[in-house]
C-alpha positions as a printed Julia matrix, in Angstrom:
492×3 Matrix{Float64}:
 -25.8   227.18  18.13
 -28.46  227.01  15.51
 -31.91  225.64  16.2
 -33.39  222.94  14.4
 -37.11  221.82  14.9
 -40.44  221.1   16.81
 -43.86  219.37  15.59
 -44.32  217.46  12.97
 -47.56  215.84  11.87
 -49.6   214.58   9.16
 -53.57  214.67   8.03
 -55.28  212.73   5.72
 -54.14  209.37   5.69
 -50.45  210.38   4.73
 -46.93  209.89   6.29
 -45.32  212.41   7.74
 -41.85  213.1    6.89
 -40.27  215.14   9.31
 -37.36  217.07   7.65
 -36.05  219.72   9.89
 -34.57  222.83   8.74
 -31.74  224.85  10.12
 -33.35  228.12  11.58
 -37.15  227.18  12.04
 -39.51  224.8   12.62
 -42.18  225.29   9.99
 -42.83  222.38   7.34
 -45.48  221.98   4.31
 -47.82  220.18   6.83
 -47.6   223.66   9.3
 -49.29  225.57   6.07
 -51.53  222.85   5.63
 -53.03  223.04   9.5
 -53.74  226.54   9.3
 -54.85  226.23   5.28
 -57.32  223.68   6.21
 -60.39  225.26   7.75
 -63.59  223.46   9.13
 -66.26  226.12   9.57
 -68.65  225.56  12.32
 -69.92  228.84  13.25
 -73.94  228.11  14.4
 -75.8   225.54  15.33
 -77.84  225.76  12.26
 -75.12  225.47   9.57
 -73.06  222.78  11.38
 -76.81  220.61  11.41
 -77.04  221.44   7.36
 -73.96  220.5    6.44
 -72.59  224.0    6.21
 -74.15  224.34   3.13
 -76.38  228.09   3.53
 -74.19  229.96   1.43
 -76.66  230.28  -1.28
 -79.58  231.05   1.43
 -77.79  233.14   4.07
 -79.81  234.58   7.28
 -77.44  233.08   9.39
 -74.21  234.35  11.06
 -72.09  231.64   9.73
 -72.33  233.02   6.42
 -70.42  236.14   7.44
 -66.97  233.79   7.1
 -68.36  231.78   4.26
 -70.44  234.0    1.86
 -71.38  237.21   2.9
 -73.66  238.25   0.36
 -76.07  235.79   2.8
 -75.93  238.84   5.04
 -78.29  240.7    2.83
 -80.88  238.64   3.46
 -81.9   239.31   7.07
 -84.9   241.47   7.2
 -84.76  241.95  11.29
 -81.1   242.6   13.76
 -80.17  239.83  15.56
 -77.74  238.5   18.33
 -76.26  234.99  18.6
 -74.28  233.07  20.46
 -73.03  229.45  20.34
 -71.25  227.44  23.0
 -70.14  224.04  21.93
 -67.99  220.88  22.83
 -65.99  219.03  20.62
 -64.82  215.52  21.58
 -61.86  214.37  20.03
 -61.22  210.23  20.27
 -57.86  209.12  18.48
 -57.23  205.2   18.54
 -53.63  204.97  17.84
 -51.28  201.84  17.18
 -47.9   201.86  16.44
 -46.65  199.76  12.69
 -44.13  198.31  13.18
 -42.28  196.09  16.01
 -43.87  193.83  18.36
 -45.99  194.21  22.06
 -47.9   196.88  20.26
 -51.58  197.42  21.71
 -54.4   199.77  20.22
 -54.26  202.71  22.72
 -57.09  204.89  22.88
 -57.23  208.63  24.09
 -60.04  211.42  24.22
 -59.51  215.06  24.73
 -63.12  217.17  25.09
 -62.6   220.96  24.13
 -65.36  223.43  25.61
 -64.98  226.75  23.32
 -67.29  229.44  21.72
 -68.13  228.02  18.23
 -69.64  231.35  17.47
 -71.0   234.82  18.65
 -72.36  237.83  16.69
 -74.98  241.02  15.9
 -76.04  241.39  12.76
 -78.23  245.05  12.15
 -80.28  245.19   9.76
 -81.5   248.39   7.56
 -83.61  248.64   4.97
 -82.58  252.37   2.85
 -85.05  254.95   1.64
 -84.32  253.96  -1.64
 -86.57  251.9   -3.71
 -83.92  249.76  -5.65
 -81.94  248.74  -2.64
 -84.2   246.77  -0.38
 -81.88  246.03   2.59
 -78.52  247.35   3.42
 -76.68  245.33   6.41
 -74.15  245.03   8.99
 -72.56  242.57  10.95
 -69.9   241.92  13.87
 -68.43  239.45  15.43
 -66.88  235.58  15.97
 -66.89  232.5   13.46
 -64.7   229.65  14.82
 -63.27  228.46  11.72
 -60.4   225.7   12.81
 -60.19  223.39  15.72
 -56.65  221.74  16.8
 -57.87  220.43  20.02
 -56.37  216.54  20.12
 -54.54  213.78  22.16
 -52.93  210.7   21.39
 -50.54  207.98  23.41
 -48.83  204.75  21.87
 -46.09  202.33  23.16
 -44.67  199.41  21.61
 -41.32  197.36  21.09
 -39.58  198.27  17.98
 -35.96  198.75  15.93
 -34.22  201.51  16.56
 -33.31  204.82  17.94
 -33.61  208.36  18.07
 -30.31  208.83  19.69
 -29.21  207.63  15.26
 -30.72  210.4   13.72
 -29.14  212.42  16.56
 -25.51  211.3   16.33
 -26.39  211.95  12.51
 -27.01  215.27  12.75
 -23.87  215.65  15.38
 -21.59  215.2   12.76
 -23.42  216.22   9.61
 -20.89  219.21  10.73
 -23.85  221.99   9.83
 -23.45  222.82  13.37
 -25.33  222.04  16.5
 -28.82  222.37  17.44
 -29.23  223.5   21.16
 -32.96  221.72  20.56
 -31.8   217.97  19.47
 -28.83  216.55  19.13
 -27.16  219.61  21.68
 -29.38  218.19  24.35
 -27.85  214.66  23.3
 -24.53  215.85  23.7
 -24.74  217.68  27.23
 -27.08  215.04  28.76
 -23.92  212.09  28.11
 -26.0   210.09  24.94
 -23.43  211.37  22.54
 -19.9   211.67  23.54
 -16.48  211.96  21.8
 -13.17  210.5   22.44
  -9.98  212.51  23.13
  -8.39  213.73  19.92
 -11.43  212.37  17.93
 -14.07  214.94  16.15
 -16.35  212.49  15.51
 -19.52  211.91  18.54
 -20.07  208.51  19.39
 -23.66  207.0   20.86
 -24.16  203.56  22.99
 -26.24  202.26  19.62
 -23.35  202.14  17.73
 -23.45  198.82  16.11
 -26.92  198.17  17.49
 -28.88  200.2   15.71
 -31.2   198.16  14.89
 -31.92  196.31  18.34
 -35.04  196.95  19.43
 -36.01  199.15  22.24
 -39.55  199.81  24.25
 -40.77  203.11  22.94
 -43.95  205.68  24.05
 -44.9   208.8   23.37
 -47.72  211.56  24.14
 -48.29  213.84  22.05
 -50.96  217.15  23.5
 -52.24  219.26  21.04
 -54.72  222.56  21.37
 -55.91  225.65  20.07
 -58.17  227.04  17.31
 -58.3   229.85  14.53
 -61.15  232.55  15.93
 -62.0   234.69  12.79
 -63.27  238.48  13.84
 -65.86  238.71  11.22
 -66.87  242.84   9.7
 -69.3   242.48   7.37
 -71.79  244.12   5.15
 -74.14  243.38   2.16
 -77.37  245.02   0.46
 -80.28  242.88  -1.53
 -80.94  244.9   -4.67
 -84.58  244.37  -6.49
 -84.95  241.2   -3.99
 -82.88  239.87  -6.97
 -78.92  240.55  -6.42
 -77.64  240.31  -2.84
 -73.94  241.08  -2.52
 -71.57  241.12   0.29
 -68.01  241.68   1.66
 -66.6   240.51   4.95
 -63.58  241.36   6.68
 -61.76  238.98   8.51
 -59.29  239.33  11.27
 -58.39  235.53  12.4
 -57.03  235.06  15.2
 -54.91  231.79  16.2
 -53.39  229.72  18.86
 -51.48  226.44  18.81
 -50.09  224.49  21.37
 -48.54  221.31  21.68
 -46.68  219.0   23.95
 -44.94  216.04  23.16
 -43.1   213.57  25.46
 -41.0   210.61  23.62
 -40.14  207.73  25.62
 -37.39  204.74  25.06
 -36.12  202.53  27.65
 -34.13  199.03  27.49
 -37.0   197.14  29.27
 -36.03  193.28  27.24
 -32.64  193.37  29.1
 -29.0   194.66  28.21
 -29.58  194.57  24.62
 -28.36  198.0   24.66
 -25.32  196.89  27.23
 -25.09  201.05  28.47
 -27.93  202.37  27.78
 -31.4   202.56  30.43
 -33.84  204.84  29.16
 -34.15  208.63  27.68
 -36.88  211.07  28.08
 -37.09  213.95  25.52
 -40.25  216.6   25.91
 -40.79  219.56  23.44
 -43.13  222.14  23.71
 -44.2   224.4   21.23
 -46.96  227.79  21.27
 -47.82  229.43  18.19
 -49.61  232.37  17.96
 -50.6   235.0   15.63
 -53.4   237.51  14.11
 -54.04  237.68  10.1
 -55.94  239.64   7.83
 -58.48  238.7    4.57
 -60.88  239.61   2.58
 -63.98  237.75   1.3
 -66.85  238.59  -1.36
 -69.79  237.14  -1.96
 -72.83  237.03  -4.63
 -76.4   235.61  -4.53
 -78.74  235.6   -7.66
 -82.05  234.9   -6.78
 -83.59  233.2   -9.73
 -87.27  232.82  -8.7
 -88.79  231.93  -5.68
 -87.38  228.42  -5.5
 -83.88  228.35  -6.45
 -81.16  230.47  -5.77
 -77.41  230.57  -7.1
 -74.39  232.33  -5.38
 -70.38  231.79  -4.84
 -67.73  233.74  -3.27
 -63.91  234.23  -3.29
 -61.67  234.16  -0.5
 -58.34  236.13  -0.38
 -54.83  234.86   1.1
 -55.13  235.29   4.77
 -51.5   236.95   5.66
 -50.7   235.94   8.88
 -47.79  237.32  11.32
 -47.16  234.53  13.52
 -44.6   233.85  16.5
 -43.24  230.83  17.69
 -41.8   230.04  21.25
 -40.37  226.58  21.94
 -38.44  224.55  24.17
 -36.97  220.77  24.69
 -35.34  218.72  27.26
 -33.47  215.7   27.83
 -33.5   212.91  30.37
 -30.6   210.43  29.86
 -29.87  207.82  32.02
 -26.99  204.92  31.11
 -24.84  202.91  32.95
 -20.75  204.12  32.82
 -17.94  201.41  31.79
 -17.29  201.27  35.34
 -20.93  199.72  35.97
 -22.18  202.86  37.72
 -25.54  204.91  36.75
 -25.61  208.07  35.46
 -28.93  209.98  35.43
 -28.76  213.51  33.45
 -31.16  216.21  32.48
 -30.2   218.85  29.63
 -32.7   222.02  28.92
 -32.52  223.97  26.1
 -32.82  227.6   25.95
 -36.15  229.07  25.33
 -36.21  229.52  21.64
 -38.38  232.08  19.43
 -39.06  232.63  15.75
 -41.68  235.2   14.3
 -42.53  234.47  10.36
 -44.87  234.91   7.71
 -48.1   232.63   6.23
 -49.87  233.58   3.29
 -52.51  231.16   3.03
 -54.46  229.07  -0.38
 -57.04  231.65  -2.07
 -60.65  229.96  -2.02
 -63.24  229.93  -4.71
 -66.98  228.54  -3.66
 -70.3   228.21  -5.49
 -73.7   227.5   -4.01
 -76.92  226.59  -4.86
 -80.34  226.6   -2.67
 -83.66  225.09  -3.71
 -86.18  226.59  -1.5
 -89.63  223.99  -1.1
 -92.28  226.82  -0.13
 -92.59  226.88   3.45
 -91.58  223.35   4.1
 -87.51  223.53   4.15
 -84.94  223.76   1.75
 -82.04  221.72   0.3
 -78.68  223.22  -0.38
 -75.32  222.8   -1.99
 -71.89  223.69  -1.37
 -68.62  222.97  -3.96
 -64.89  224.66  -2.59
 -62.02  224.79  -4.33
 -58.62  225.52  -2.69
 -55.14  225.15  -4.14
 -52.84  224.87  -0.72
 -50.01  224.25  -2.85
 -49.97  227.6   -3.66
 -49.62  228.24   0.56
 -46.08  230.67   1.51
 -43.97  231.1    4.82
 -41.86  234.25   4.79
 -38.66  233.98   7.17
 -37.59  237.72   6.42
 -33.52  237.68   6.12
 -33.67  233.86   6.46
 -34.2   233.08   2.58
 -32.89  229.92   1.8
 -34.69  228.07   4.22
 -37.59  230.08   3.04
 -37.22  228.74  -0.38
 -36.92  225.16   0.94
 -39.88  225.19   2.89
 -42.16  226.85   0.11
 -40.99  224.33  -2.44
 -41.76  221.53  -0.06
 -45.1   222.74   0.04
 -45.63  223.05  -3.69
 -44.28  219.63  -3.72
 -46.3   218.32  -1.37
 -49.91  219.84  -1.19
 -52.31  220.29  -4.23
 -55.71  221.22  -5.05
 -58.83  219.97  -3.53
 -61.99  220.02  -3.93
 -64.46  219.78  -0.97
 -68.95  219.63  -1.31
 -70.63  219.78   1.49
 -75.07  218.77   1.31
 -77.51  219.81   3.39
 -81.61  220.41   4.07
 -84.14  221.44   6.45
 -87.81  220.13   7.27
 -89.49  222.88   8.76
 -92.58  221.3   10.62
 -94.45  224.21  12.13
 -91.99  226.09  14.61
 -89.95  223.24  14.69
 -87.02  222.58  11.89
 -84.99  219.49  11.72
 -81.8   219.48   9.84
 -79.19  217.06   8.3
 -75.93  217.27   6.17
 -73.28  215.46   4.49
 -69.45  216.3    3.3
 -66.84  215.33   0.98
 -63.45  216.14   1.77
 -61.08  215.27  -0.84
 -57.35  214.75  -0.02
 -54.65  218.06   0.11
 -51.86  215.82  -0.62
 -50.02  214.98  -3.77
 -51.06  211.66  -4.92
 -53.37  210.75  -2.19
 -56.72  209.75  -3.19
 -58.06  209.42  -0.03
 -61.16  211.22   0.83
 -62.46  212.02   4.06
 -66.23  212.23   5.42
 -68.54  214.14   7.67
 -71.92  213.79   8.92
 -74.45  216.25  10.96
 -77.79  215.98  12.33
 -79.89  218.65  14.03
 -82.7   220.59  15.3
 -84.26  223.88  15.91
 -87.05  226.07  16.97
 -88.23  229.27  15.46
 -90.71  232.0   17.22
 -90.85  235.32  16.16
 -88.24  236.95  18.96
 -86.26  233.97  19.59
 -84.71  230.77  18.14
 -82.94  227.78  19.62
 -80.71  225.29  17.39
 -78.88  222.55  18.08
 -76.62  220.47  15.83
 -73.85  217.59  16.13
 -71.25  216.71  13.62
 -69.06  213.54  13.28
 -66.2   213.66  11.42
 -63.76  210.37  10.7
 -59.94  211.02  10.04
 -57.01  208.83   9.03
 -53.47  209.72   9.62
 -50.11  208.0    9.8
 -47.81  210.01  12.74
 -43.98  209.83  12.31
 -42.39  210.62  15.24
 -38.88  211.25  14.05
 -37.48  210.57  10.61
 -33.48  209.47  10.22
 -31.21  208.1    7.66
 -30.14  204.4    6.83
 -32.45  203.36  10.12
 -35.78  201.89  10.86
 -38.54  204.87  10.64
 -41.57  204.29  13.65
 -44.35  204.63  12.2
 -47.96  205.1   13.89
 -51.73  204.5   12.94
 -53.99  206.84  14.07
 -57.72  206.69  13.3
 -59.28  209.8   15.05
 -63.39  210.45  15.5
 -64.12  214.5   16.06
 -67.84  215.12  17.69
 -68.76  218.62  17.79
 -72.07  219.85  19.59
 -73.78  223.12  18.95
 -75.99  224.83  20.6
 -77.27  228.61  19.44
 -79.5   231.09  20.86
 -80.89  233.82  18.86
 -82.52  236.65  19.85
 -84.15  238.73  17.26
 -84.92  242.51  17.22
């Protein structure tokens, strides 16, 4: 048997369409979670709005624009725990008895933790020459979500569909359907039957839970020299490394009464883990105009990614038999695995810093990324390759993201703030996404101390299974993300 699919999900205010694919589980929207980074790195660049690029002296820079690197005149070590607090509100569309369900998953990680060593050379036209090591947290995937409601329909359809689409059987879906007793067959008949036939669109009591976790961790090797305190220039190395797990358990029962005469309930769980280790390059440019303003940008490469999937499902039918006894079955599928390709978007970024003397700053961020332009490779497997890469050209497009941000340095103390735009990924969507930050430091000459939160709003319409000539579920999820920072800093 041939396997079929696992996760599906949506950002940005857009429905997902789950379209599953013979020999993998990888859709536009997989290219666009690990193409769609939100850099957090210190304390001190989350509270400005991530917007130091063109001002550097702080580790974040490493994974944003490196030729910030340059400007560090002593070695340092930092290190950043933080928390992020994800609260998703979720509602299901369509159907009746549908209540607002709220869930919150809180995510302790390392945000950030690195050495940078500074040098300054013998020679007179090259005042510093750097280096730099370590960890940039660069995506987050930590979520949680749970809705229920009464509504049309059935999975168990877009099962029997793909039964006897007769492109084979998927040990993952509607194989699980088949063993557990919701799709049978009568003697000298090819065709599979289900106890919705003729009631498909009856309504049944639905839920589902859907677990998600994991981050992209980006090994940062950097270096970068200030030449004539006029031209700072840098190049990092990256080496991201990423995890992604998710659990999902769907729900339907016949709770109203015998509107499906044989059928009780079904309970299908699929699991998915996703890991992988990728490789990039970025470079990085600061012109130092005068003393108050300074201009830079950098360019990202493709991050090429080897990643590995391992996944399983299972199936919990229970119906009552034409004889008017209960039948209660549980079908596993194997353990399945699939190692591919990503290449993901190229970036391009400029910034712009306006330092005020010795009383703060105020800074400027614009990013473009084309994640259309995202790749899987599936090795042998081509013409699902060639599906999946035109359904992200299809689907995902440019964007452009700013991000604002300033500092009021009052004495040793500094108090920060920043804003973002996030425009929309997705083929005609205009919608455009916010985020705010607020925070705080303290500067002495051997030691610092930063802290910074960041709120973030998200919209995002969840589809948990797609099928043909049949009412689709659809679900309403508003999602808040609250990250807090806190670096220390030791200087030497």
């Amino acid at each position: 048997m041939k396997f079929q699919s696992m996760e599906r999900k949506i950002f940005f205010a857009f429905i997902l369409t789950l379209g599953f694919f013979n020999i993998q589980a990888q859709t536009a929207f997989d290219a666009l979670r690990y193409s769609n980074l939100t850099f957090s790195g210190t304390a001190r660049s989350l509270g400005a709005g991530g917007a130091l690029g063109a001002l550097g002296a702080d580790f974040s820079v490493l994974s944003t624009n490196p030729a910030g690197l340059a400007t560090y005149r002593r070695s340092e070590f930092s290190l950043t725990p933080s928390l992020l607090v994800t609260a998703t509100d979720a509602q299901l569309r369509t159907g009746s008895n549908t209540p607002l369900e709220s869930d919150d998953q809180g995510d302790f990680n390392l945000s950030n933790v690195g050495f940078v060593f500074a040098n300054r050379p013998n020679s007179s036209k090259w005042k510093t020459a750097n280096f730099g090591i370590g960890l940039n947290r660069v995506a987050n995937f930590s979520q949680s979500f749970f809705y229920q409601g009464t509504s049309p329909g059935s999975i168990m359809t877009r099962w029997k569909d793909f039964a006897n689409s007769g492109e084979g059987i998927s040990d993952f879906e509607e194989g699980l359907a088949i063993d557990a007793g919701g799709l049978f067959q009568f003697d000298g008949d090819d065709f599979y039957y289900s106890d919705f036939d003729g009631l498909e669109t009856e309504e049944v009591t639905r839920e589902e839970t859907v677990i998600t976790d994991g981050s992209i961790n980006e090994l940062v090797f950097s270096f970068a020299g200030n030449y004539e305190e006029k031209l700072m220039i840098g190049a990092t190395i990256g080496v991201p490394f990423l995890t992604f797990t998710e659990e999902k358990i769907y729900v339907e029962s016949d709770r109203e009464g015998n509107r499906i005469p044989l059928f009780n309930s079904l309970d299908y769980r699929q699991d998915l883990n996703t890991t992988g280790v990728g490789i990039n390059l970025k470079l990085g440019f600061i012109y130092r105009v005068n003393q108050m303003l300074r201009l830079g940008g950098a360019v990202h490469t493709p991050t090429r990614f080897g990643l590995d999937d391992s996944f399983s499902s299972s199936l919990n039918y229970d119906y009552t038999t034409d004889e008017g006894e209960t039948s209660d079955i549980t079908a596993e599928s194997p353990d399945g695995l699939f190692d591919y390709r990503l290449v993901t978007p190229w970036r391009l970024m400029g910034n712009v810093g306006i330092i005020i003397g010795k009383k703060g700053f105020l800074s400027g961020e614009i990013e473009w990324v084309d994640y259309g332009s995202a790749s899987f490779n599936y090795g042998q497997f081509g013409d699902s390759e060639r599906e999946v890469n035109r359904e992200i050209e299809n689907t995902l497009t440019q964007a452009i993201n700013l991000k604002l941000g300033g500092e009021l340095v009052l004495d040793i103390f500094q108090l920060r703030a920043g804003f973002q735009i996030l425009n929309s990924p997705l083929e005609n969507d205009e919608t455009v996404n916010y985020a705010y930050s607020l925070g705080a430091g303290l500067r002495q000459r051997s030691f610092f101390l930063d802290i910074a939160y960041r709120r973030s709003l998200l919209e995002e319409t969840y589809v948990p299974y797609t099928v043909d000539q049949a009412p689709i579920q659809y679900v309403d999820n508003d999602i808040t993300y609250g990250n807090f920072l806190l670096t220390l800093g030791f200087k030497f």
